[in-house]
N, C-alpha and C positions, 0 to 999 in steps of 0.2 A: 262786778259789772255783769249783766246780761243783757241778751239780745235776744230779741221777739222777729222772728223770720215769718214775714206778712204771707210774702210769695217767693215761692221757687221754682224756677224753671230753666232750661237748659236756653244759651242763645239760637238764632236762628235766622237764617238767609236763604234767597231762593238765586241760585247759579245765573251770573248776567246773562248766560247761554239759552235759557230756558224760552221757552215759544213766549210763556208771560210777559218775560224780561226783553227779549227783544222784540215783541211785538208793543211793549210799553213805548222803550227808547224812540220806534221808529216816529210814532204818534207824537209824543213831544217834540221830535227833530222836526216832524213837519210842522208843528205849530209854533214854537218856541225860534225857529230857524238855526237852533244850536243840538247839537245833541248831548244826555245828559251822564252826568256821571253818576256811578254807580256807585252809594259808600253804606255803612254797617250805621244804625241811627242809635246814637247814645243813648237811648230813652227806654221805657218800656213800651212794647206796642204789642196789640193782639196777636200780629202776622207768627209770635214764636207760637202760637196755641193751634195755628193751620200747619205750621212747619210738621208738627209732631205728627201732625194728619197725612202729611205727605201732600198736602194742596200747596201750589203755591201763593205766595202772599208780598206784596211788594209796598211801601207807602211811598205816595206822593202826592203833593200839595203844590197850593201854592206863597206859602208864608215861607217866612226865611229859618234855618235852624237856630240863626244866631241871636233870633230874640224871641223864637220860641217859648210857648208856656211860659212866662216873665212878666213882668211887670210893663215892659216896652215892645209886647207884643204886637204885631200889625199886620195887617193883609189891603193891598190896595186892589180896587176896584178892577181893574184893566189884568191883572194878576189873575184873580178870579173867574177873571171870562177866559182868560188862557187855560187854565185848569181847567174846567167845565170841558171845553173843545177837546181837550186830550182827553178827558175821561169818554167824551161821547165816540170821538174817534177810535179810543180803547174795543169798548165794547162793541159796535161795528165791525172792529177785525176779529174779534174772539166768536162774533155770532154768525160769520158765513160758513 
């Protein structure tokens, strides 16, 4: 048996402490009226390839993880305008 190793790379997280992270949180808490938790995403995502860089990198959507990339994937409408608002409110506070 062998194995063909596509990609390797070390995992990678940016501190909930970090100005990104909490400046992320806060923007969701106001839009969402909850504020969010924080967890490691089972997938592969770019954010390990900025870790390495030392930027930090965070993902967030608005689809669920549970039926993520699958077959029963979904994103409803109203979901999506809530993301868009955090993202806009994101950069706003990152840009003063």
């Amino acid at each position: 048996m062998s194995i063909d190793v596509l990609q390797r790379s070390p995992s990678a997280s940016t501190d909930e402490t970090h100005l990104a992270s909490v400046t992320l949180a806060r923007c969701i808490t106001q839009v969402e009226g909850t504020s969010p938790k924080f967890e490691l995403c089972p997938g592969v995502l770019e954010t390990r390839w900025y870790a390495q860089l030392g930027i930090p990198a965070l993902a967030y959507g608005a689809g669920r993880l549970d039926v993520s990339h699958g077959p029963d994937e979904f994103i409803d409408e109203p979901a999506m305008r809530r993301c868009a608002a955090v993202y806009a409110l994101f950069v706003g506070e990152l840009l003063r």
